[in-house]
C-alpha positions as CSV (number, residue, x, y, z in Angstrom):
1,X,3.8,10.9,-63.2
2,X,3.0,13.6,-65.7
3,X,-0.4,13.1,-67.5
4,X,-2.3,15.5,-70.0
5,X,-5.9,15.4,-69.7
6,X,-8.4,17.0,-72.5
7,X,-11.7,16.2,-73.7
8,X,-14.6,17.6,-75.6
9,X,-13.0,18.0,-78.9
10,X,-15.8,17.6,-80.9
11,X,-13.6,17.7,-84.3
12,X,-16.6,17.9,-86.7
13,X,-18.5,20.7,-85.7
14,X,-18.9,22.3,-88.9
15,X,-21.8,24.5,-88.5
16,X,-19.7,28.3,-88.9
17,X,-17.7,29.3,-91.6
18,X,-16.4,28.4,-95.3
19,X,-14.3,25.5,-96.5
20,X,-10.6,25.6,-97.0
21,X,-9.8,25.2,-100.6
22,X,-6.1,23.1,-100.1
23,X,-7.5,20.6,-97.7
24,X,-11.3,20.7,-98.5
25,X,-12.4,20.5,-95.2
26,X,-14.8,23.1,-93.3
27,X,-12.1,25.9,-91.5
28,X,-13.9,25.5,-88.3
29,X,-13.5,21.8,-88.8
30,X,-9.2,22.7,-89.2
31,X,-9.6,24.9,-86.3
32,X,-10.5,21.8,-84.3
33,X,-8.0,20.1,-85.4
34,X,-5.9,23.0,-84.9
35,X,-6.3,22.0,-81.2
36,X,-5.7,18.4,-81.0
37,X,-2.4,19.3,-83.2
38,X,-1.3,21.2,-80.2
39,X,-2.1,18.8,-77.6
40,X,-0.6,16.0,-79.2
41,X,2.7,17.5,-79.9
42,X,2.6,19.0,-76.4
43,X,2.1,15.3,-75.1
44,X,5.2,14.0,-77.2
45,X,7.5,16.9,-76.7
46,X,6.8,17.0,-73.2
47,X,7.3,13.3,-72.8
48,X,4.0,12.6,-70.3
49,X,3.6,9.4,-69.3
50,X,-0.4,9.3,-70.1
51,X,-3.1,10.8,-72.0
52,X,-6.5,10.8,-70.9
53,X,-9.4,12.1,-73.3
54,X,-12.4,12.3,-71.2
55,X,-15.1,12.1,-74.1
56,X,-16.6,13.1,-76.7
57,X,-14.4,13.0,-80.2
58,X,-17.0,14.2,-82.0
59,X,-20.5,16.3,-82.5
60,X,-22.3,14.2,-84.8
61,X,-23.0,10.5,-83.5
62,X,-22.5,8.9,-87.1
63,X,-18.8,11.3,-88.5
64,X,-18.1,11.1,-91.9
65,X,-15.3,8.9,-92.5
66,X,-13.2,12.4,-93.8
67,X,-13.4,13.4,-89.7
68,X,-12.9,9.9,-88.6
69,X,-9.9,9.6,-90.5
70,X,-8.2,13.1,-89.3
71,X,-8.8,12.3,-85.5
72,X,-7.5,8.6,-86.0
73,X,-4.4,9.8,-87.3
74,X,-3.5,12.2,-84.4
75,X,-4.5,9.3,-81.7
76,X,-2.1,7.2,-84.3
77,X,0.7,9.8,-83.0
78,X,0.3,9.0,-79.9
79,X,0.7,5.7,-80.2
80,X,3.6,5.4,-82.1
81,X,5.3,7.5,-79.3
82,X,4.6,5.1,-77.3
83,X,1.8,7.2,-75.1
84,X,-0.8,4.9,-73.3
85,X,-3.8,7.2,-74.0
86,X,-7.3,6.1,-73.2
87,X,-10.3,7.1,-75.1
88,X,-13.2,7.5,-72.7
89,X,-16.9,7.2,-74.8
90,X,-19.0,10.3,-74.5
91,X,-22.7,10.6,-75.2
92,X,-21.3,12.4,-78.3
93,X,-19.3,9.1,-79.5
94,X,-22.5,6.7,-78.9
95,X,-24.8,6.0,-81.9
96,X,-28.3,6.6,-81.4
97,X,-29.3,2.9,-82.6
98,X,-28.3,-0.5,-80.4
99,X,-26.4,-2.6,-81.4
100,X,-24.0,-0.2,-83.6
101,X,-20.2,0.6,-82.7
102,X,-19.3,4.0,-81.0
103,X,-17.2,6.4,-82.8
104,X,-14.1,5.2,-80.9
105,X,-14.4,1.5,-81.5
106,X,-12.0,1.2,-84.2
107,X,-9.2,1.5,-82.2
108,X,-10.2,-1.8,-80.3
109,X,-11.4,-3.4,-83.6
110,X,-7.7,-3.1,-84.6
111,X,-6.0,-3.7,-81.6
112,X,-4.1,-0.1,-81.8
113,X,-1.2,-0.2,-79.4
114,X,-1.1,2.2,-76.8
115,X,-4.7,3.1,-77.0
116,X,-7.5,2.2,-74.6
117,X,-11.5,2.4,-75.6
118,X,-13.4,2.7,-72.3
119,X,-16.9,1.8,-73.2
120,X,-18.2,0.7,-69.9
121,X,-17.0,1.0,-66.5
122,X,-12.9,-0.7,-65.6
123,X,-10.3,-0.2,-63.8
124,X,-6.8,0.2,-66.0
125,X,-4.1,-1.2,-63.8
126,X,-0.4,-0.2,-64.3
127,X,-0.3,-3.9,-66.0
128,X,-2.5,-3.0,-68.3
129,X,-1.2,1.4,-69.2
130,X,2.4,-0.1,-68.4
131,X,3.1,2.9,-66.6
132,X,2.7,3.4,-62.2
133,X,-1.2,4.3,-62.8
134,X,-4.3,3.2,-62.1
135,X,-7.1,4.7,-63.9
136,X,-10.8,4.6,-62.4
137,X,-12.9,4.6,-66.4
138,X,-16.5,5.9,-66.0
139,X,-17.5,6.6,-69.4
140,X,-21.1,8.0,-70.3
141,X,-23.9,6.2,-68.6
142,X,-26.6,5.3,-70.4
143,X,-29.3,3.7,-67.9
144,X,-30.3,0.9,-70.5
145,X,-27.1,0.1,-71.5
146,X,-25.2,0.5,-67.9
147,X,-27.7,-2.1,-66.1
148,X,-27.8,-4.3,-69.4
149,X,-23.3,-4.4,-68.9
150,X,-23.3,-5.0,-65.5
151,X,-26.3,-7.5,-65.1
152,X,-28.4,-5.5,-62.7
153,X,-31.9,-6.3,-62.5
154,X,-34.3,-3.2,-61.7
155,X,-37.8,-2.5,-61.4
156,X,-39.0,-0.8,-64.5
157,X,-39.7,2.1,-62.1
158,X,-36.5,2.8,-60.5
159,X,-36.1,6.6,-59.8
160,X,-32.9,8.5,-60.7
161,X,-31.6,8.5,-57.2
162,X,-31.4,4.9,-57.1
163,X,-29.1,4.5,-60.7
164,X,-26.3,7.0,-58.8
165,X,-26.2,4.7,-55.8
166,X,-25.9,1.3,-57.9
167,X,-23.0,3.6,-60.0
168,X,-21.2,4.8,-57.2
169,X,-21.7,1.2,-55.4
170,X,-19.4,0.0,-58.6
171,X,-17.4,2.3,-58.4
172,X,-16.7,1.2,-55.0
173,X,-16.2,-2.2,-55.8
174,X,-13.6,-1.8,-58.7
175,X,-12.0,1.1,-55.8
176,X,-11.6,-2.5,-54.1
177,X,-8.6,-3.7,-56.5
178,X,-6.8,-0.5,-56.2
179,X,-3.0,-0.5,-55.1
180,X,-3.0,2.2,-52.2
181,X,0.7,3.1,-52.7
182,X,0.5,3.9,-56.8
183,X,-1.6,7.1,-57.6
184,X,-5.3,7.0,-58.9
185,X,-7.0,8.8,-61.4
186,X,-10.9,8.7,-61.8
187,X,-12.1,9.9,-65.0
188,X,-15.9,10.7,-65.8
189,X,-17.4,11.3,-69.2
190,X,-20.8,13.1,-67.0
191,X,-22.3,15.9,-65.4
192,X,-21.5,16.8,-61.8
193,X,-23.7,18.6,-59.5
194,X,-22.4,22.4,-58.9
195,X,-20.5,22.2,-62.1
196,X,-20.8,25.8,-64.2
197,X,-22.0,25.9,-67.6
198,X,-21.0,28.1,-70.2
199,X,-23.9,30.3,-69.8
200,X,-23.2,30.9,-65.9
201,X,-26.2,27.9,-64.7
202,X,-25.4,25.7,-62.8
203,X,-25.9,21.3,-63.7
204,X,-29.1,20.7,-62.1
205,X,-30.5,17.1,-61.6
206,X,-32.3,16.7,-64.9
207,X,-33.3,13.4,-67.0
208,X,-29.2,12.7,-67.3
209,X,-27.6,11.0,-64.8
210,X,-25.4,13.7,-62.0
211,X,-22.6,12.7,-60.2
212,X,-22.8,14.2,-56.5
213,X,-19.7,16.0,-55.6
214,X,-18.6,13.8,-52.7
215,X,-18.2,11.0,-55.1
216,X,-15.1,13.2,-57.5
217,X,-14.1,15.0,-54.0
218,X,-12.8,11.4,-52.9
219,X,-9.8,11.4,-51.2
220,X,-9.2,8.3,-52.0
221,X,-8.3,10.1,-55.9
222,X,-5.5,11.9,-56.8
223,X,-6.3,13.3,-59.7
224,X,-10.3,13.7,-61.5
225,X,-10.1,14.2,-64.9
226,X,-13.8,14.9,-66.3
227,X,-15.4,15.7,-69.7
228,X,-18.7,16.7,-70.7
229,X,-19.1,20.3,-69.1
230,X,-17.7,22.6,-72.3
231,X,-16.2,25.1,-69.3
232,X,-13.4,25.0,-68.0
233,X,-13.3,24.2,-64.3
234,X,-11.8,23.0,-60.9
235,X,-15.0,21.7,-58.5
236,X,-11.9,20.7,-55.7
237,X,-10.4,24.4,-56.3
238,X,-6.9,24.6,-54.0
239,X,-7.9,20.9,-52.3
240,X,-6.9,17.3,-53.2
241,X,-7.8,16.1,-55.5
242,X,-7.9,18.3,-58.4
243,X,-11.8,17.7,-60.2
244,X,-10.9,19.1,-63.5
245,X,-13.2,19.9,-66.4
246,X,-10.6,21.4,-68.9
247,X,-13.8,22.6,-71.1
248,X,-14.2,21.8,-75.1
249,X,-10.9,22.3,-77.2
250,X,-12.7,25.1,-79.2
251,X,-15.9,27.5,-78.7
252,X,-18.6,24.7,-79.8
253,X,-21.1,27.9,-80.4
254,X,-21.9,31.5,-79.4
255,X,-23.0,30.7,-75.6
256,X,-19.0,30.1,-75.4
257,X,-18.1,33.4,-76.7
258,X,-16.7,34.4,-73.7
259,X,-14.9,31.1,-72.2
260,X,-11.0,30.9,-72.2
261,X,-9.8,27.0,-73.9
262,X,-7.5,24.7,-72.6
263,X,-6.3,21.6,-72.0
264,X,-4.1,20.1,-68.4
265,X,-0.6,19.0,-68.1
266,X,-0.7,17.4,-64.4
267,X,1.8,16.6,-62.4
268,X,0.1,13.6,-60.4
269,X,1.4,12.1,-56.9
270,X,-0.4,10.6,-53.9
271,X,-2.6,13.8,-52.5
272,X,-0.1,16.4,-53.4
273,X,-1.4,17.0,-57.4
274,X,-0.2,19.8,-58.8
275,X,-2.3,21.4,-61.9
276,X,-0.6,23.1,-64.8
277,X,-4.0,25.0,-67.5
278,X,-2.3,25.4,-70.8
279,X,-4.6,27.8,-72.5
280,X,-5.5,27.2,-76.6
281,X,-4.7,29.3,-79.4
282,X,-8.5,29.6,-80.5
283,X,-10.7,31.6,-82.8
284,X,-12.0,34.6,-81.4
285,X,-15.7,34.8,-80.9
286,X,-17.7,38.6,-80.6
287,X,-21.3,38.2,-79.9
288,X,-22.7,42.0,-80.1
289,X,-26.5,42.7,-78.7
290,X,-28.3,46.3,-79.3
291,X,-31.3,47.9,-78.8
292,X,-32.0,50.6,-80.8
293,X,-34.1,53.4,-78.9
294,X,-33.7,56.3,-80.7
295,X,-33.9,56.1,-85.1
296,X,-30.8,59.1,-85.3
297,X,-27.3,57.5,-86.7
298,X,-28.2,54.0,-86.7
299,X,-25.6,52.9,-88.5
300,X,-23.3,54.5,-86.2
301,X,-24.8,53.4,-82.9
302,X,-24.0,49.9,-84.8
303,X,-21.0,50.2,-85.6
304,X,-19.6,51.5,-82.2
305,X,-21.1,48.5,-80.2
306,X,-19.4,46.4,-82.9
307,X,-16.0,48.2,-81.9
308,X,-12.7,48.3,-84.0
309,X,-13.0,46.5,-87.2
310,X,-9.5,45.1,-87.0
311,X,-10.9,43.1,-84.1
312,X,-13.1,41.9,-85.9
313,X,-10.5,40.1,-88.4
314,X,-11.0,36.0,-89.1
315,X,-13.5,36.1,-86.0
316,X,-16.7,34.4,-85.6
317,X,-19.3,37.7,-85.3
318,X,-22.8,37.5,-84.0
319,X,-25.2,40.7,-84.1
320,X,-28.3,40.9,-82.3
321,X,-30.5,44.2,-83.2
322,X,-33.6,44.7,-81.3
323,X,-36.0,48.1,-82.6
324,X,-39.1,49.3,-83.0
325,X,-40.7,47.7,-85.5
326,X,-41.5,51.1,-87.8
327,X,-37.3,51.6,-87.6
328,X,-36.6,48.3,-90.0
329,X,-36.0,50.7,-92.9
330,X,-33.3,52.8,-91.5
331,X,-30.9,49.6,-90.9
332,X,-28.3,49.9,-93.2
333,X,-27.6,46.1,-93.8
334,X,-25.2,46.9,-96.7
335,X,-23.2,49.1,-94.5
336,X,-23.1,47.2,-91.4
337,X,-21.8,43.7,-93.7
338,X,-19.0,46.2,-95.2
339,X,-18.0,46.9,-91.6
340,X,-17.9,43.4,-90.5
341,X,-16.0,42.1,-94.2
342,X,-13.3,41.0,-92.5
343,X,-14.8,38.7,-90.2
344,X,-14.7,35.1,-90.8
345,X,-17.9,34.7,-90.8
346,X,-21.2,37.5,-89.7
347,X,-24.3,36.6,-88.9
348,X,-27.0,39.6,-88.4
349,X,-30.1,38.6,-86.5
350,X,-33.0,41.2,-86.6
351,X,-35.8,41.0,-84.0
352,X,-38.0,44.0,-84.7
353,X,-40.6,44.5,-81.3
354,X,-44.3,45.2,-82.5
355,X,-45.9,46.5,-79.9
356,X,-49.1,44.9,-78.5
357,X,-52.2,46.7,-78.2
358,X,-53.4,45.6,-74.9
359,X,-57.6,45.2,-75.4
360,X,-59.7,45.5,-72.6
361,X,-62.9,42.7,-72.2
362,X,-66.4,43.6,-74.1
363,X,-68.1,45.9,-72.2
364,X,-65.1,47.5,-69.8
365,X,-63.8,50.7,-69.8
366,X,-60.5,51.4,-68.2
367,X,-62.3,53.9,-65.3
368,X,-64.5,50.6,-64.4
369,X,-61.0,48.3,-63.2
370,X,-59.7,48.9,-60.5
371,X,-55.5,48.7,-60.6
372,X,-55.3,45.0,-59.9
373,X,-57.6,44.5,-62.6
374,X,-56.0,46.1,-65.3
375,X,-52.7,44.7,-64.4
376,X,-54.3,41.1,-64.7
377,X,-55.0,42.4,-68.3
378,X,-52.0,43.9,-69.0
379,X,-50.3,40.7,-67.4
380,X,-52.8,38.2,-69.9
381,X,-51.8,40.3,-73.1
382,X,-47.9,39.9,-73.0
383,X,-48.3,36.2,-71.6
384,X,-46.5,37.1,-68.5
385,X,-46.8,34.0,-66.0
386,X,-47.9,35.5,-62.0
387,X,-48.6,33.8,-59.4
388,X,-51.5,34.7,-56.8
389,X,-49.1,35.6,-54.6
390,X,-47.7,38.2,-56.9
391,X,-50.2,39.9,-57.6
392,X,-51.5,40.5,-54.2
393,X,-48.4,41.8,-53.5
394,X,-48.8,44.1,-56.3
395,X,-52.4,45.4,-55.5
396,X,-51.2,45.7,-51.6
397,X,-48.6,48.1,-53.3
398,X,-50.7,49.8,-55.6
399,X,-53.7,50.3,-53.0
400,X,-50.8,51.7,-50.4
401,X,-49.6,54.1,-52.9
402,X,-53.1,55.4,-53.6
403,X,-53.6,55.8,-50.0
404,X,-50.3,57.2,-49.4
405,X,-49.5,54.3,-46.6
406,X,-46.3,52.9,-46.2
407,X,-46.4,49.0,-47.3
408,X,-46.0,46.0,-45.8
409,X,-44.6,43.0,-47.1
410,X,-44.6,39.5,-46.0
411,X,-40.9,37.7,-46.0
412,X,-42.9,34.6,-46.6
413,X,-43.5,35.4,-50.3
């Protein structure tokens, strides 16, 4: 069974760049879309038997019906090829007040054929996709709202720890009604523990709810096909099953500068998936830092940490300048936007560093401290946070140095 598994498209993210005067709509709003357009006809052209969006349609909570209308009517495509695609429901695609309908919910309002909204925990049989699949749905879990759907009674102190083992005790239960000989998907709108953000940290348990990994590392799967993490990962990487985050469709923001895009074509059989990245025609993201230390050709240090200005063509550019304060009027702003005109958009961020005069307590002199002392100050003044420990360590350095002793230092520390 061939399936193509994306999520994360977050069509509406409209906070870089102009408006495209045919269409009216933001360009980084078409570039999203730009995306989807790709996956979809890759899904019909490639004739897959399922399409599994793991979350997430959208940025805002509440779209405007312009974006609602343009991601409808590629999920329409779908279903008039006759795809089963299911729609899992990401934090993203949940309002922020009870009671209201989830960005996705028009698709069951209507009855849209082809198309399945997971809103709360199922199991898809192949009676229900009408293909030899069975789908394990775990969209986002909101505590409230998971408890409320499943009528579990807790104590209004239960601890994190506790939600995760009720969760994966569903889980096992609906695992109950599986047919062993057709493969099984799970697919997660949530954060797994070990997964890599885009800014190289790891998920760490937190107030959201974290899958452990020897819940998506089950066997029992052949295929895990997650959404939420924007980077592009496999937490199984060259085991069965494949636990795939294929990352956002597009760089959401600047901390994604550097992250490759794609979406998965899998080939899907009992314990021998094989995993197929298709890589996205995105824009191009540059995000440029400096520190300026010396005030001679400014412009041209600049310039050179900018690179070629051809590269810098219908990209999304970031520059970062950190100086000395007292050099804010020899940066050429004029100069440096005329270098970057070709960019899609520039932003210049200056962060100029005054320098902090570091004052010593009424009635001190610097010959009356000793070392420790004055790097307590020093410490105080540029709101560094120490530890005891720290600093003993430091005066046990600083008094071995002045006695010209070799230093000891506790492993402990």
């Amino acid at each position: 069974m061939k399936i193509l598994h994306f999520a994360d498209a977050h069509i509406d993210t409209a906070n870089y760049g102009r408006h495209d005067p045919l269409t009216g709509l933001p360009v980084r709003v078409m570039d999203f879309l730009k995306s989807v357009d790709t996956i979809v006809e890759t899904a019909i052209a490639e004739k897959v038997d399922l399409v599994i969006f793991s979350g997430d349609a959208f940025k805002d909570r509440t779209p405007l019906p312009t974006f609602q209308r343009e991601w409808a009517s590629r999920i329409m495509r779908l279903s008039v090829a006759g795809i089963p695609t299911i729609l899992l429901v990401g934090n993203h695609d949940l309002s922020p007040s009870i009671g209201r309908a989830n960005t996705l919910e028009n698709f069951d309002t209507f009855q849209v054929p082809n198309v399945f909204v997971v809103s709360k925990p199922r199991l898809l049989t192949p009676a229900d996709l009408g293909v030899d699949m069975q789908v394990l749905a775990v969209p986002w879990v909101n505590r409230s709202t998971f408890f409320a759907a499943n009528d579990i009674q807790l104590d209004a102190g239960v601890i994190s720890d506790d939600i995760e083992a009720k969760l994966e005790a569903l889980i096992d239960r609906l695992m109950d009604g599986i047919d062993p000989a057709i493969p099984i998907i799970l697919t997660a709108h949530a954060s797994v523990q070990g997964a890599m953000q885009s800014t190289g940290c790891s998920v760490v348990l937190g107030n959201e709810l974290v899958l452990p990994q020897g819940l998506v590392r089950n066997p029992r799967f052949d295929y895990v096909a997650l959404g939420h993490i924007h980077k592009g990962q496999d937490l199984n990487e060259n085991a069965q099953p494949p636990v795939i985050y294929p990352g956002s469709i597009e760089r959401v923001d600047f901390g994604e500068a550097n992250d490759e895009k794609y979406f998965i074509i899998a080939d899907v059989q009992k314990s021998n998936t094989v995993v197929n990245w298709r890589k996205l025609n995105t824009r191009k993201f540059v995000d440029c830092h400096i520190r300026l230390e010396k005030p001679e050709d400014i412009t041209a240090q600049i310039e050179k940490e900018l690179g070629d200005p051809k590269a810098l063509k219908d990209a999304m550019v970031r520059l970062v300048i950190e100086y000395p304060t007292e050099m804010d009027t020899l940066i050429d702003d004029r100069a440096i936007r005329a270098f970057t005109e070709e960019a899609l958009e520039f932003s210049l961020i200056k962060r100029p560093i005054v320098a902090t005069r570091v004052r010593l307590p009424d009635g001190k002199t610097a010959e009356s401290l000793n070392p420790g002392e004055l790097l307590g100050i020093y410490f105080d003044a540029f709101h560094i946070d120490t530890s005891p420990e720290l600093l003993d360590l430091a005066n046990n350095f600083m008094e071995a140095g002045l006695q010209d002793q070799p230093l000891s230092i506790s492993t402990e520390i």
